[in-house]
matplotlib code that plots the C-alpha trace (Angstrom):
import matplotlib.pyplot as plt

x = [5.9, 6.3, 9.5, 11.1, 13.0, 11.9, 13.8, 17.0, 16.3, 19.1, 19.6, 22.5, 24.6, 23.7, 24.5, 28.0, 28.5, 27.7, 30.0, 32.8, 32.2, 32.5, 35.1, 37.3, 36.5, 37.6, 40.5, 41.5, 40.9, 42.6, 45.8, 48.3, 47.2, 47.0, 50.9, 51.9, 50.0, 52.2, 55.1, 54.3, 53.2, 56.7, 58.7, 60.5, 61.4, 62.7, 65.1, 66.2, 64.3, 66.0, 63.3, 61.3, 59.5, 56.2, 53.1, 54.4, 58.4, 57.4, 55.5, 58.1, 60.7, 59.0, 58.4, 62.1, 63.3, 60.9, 58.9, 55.3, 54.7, 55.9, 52.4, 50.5, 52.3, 50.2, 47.5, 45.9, 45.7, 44.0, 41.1, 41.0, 41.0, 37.9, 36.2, 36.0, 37.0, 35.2, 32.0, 32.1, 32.7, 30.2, 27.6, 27.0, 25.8, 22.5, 21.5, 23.1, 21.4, 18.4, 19.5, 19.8, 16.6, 18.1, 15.7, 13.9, 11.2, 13.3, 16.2, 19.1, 22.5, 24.0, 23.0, 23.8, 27.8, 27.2, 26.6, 29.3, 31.8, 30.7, 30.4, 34.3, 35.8, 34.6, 35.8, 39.3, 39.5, 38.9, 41.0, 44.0, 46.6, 45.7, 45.9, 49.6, 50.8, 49.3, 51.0, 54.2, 54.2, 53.7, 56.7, 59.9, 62.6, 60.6, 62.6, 59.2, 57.8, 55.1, 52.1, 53.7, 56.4, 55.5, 53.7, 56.2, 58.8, 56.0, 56.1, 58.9, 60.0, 57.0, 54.8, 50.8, 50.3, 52.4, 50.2, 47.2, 49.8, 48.6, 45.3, 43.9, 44.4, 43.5, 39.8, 39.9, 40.6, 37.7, 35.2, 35.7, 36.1, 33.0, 31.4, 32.0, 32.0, 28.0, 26.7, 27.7, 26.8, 22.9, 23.0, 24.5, 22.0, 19.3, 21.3, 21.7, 18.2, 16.8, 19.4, 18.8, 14.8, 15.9, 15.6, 17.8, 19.1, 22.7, 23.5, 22.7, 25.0, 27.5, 27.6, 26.7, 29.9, 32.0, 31.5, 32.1, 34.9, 36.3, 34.8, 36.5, 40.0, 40.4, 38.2, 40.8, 43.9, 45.7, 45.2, 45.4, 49.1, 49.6, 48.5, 50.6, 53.7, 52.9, 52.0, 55.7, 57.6, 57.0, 58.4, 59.3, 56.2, 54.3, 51.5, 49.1, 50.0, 53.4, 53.7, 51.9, 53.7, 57.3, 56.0, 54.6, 58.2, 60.0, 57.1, 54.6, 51.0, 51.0, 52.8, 49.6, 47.9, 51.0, 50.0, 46.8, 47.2, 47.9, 45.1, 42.6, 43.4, 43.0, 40.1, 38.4, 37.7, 37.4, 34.3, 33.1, 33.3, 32.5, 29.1, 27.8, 28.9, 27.3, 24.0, 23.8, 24.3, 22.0, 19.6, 20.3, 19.9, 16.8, 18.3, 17.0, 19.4, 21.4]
y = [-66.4, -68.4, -68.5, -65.8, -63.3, -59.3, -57.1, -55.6, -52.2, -50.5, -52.8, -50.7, -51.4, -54.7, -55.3, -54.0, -55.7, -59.3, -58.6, -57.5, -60.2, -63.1, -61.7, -61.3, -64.8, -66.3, -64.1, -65.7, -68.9, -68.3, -66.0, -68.9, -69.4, -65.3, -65.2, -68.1, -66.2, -63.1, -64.9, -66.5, -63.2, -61.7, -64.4, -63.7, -60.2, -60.7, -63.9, -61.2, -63.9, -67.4, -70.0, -70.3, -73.1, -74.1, -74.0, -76.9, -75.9, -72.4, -73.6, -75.8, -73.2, -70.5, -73.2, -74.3, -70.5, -68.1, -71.0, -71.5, -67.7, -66.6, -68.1, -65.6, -62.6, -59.2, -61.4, -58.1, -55.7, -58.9, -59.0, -55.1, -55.3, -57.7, -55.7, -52.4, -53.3, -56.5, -54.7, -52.3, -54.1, -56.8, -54.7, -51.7, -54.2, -54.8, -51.2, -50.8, -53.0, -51.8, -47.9, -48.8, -51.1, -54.3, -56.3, -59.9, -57.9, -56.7, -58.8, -57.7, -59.4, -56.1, -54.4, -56.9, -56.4, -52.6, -52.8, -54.8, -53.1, -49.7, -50.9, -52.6, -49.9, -47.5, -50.1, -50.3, -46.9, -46.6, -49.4, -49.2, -48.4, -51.4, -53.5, -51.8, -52.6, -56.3, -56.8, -55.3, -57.7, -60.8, -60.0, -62.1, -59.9, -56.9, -55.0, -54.2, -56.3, -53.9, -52.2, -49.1, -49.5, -50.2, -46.7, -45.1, -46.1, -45.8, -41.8, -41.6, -42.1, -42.1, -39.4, -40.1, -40.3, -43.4, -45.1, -44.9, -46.2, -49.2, -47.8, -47.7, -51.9, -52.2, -50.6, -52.3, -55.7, -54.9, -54.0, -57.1, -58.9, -57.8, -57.8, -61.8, -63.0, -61.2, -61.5, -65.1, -66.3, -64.7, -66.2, -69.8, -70.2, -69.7, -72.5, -74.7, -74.2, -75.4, -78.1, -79.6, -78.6, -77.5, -74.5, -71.6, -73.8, -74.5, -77.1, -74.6, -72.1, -74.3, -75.1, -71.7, -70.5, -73.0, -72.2, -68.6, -68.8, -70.6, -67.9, -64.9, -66.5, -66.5, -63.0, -61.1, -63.3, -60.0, -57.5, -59.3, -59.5, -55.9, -55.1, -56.5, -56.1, -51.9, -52.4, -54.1, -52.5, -48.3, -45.8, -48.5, -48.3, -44.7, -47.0, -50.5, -50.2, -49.5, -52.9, -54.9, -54.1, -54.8, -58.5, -59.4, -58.1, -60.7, -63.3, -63.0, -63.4, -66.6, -63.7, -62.0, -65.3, -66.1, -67.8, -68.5, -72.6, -70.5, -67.4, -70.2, -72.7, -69.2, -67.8, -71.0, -71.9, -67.8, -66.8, -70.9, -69.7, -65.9, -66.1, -69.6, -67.3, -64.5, -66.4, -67.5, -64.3, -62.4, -64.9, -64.6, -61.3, -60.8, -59.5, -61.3, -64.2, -62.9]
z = [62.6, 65.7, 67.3, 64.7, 66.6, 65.5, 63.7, 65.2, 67.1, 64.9, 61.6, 60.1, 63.2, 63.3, 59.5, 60.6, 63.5, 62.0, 59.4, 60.9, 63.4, 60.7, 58.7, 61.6, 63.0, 59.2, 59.0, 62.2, 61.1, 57.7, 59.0, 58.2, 54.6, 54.1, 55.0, 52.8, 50.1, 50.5, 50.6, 47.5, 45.8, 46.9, 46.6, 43.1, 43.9, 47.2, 46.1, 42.8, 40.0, 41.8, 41.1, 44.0, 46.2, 46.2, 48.4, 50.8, 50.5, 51.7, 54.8, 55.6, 55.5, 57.2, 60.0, 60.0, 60.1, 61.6, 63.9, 64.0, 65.4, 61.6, 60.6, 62.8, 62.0, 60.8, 63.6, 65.4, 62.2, 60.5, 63.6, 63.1, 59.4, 59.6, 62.1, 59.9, 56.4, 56.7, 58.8, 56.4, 52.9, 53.8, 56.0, 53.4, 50.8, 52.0, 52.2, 49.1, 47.5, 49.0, 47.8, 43.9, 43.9, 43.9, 46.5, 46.4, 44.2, 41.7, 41.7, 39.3, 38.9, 37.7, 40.7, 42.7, 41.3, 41.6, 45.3, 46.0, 44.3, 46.0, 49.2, 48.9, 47.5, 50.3, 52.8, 51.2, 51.2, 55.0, 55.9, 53.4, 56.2, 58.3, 55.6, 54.4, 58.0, 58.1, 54.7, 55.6, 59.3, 57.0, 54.3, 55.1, 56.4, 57.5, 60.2, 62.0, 65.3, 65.4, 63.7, 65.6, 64.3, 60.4, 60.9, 62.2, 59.4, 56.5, 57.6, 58.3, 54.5, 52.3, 54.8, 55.7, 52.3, 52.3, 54.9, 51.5, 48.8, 47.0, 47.4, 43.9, 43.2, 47.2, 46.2, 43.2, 44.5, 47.2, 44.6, 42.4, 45.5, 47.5, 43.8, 43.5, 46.9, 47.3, 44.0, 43.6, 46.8, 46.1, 42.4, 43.8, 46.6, 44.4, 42.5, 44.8, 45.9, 42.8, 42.2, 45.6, 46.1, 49.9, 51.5, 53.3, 55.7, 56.9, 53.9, 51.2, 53.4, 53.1, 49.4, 48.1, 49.7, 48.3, 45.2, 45.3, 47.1, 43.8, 41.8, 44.0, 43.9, 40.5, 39.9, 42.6, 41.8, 39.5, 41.7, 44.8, 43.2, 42.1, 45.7, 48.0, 45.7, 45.8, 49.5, 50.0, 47.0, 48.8, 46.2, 44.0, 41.7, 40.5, 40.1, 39.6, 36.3, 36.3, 38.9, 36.6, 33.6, 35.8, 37.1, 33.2, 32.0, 35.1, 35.0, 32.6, 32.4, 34.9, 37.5, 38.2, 39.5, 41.5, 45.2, 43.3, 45.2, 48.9, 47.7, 47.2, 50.3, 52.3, 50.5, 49.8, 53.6, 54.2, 52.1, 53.7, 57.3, 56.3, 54.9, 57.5, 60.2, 59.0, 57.9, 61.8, 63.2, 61.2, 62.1, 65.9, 65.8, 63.5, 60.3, 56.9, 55.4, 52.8]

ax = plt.figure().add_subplot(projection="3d")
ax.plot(x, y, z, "-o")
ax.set_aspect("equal")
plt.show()
């Protein structure tokens, strides 16, 4: 076809590079809400049960305490995070896909799930310690200025092992995670496609990943919670169910979806800027849309 550009020379780097490429430029665009959202997860423990603020109240008083930098704390291990967890998570599930049968001539919803939740568990796996550390920046009161730092101390007391704890809801937040955000995008384009009669253009981009950002907030909400409090909480929990069981008992149910205002205003605009950017550079550089 005139004026399409050929296939990439080496396609599995590519697919790696254009993810971890958009990933990192939403997490960049997104850091502010991502530290809200961790406040708000941790907020009860850390104040020992007092009622605490909302959305809006806990902007305002980072801003008033900590200063606008507070915002854009955890900000390199968040680029890094999005150029290998997000490369990876994002830029295995086409050959995935493509490795269990799942293609445009045998398309399969259930596959399409299975892919992603392989390809995001693998990710998590890889990248668990840089997510610990960018977790750990963003907590209020952390005595750590540094990713160096957080390393250091996470050895220091918990050893290497500690630098993989909250690993098992990390992998499994990933896999329902990678699971929603691809599987829904694929099924809602084709949605939005018929709904709309227009094609795989920008405005179906657009749409298509606005809705499943509403469907992957609310899919991740739980153990999006049970991770970050084990990533904060060290030696305090033996495991993701031990910590969800202790936040029920506190909180109750409503505690597992807790920051679900900040997780959404994050993730919403996220998955948005995630899969447009990714759309466009997998055009530039010759790979198939998504």
């Amino acid at each position: 076809m005139a004026g399409q550009r050929p296939p990439p020379k080496y396609p599995f780097a590519t697919e790696l590079l254009t993810s971890g490429l958009s990933v990192s430029c939403a997490n960049l665009a997104t850091l502010p809400m991502d530290v809200l959202k961790v406040r708000l997860q941790l907020q009860t423990r850390l104040s020992n049960g007092v009622a605490s603020p909302g959305l809006v109240m806990t902007a305002v008083n980072i801003a008033q305490t900590e200063g606008g930098s507070a915002f854009f704390k955890g900000l390199n291990p968040a680029i890094m995070r999005g150029l290998f967890y997000g490369g990876v998570r994002l830029g295995c599930y086409g050959p995935t896909k493509t490795l269990i049968g799942a293609n445009k001539d045998n398309p399969s919803l259930l596959r399409n799930i299975a892919a992603g939740a392989l390809s995001g568990s693998v990710a998590s796996l890889a990248s668990n310690p840089i997510d610990l550390v960018k977790t750990r920046l963003q907590s209020k009161d952390n005595p750590y200025r540094t990713a160096t730092e957080v390393i250091r101390g996470v050895v220091k007391s918990d050893g290497v092992v500690g630098l993989w704890r909250g690993t098992v809801p990390a992998m499994a937040r990933a896999a329902v995670l990678t699971a929603a955000q691809c599987a829904t995008y694929n099924e809602s384009k084709k949605l939005w496609m018929w709904i709309t009669g227009g094609g795989d253009d920008f405005t179906t981009h657009l749409g298509s990943s606005m809705i499943t950002g509403l469907v992957t907030t609310t899919a991740t909400g739980p153990v999006d919670v049970i991770k970050t409090n084990m990533f904060v909480g060290g030696s305090k929990y033996t495991g993701p169910l031990q910590c969800a069981a202790d936040i029920i008992k506190h909180e109750g149910t409503r505690g597992l979806f807790k920051g679900w205002t900040a997780n959404y205003v994050r993730l919403g605009p996220q998955t948005t800027v995630i899969f447009v950017v990714m759309e466009q550079l997998r055009k530039a550089t010759g790979l198939e849309a998504l």
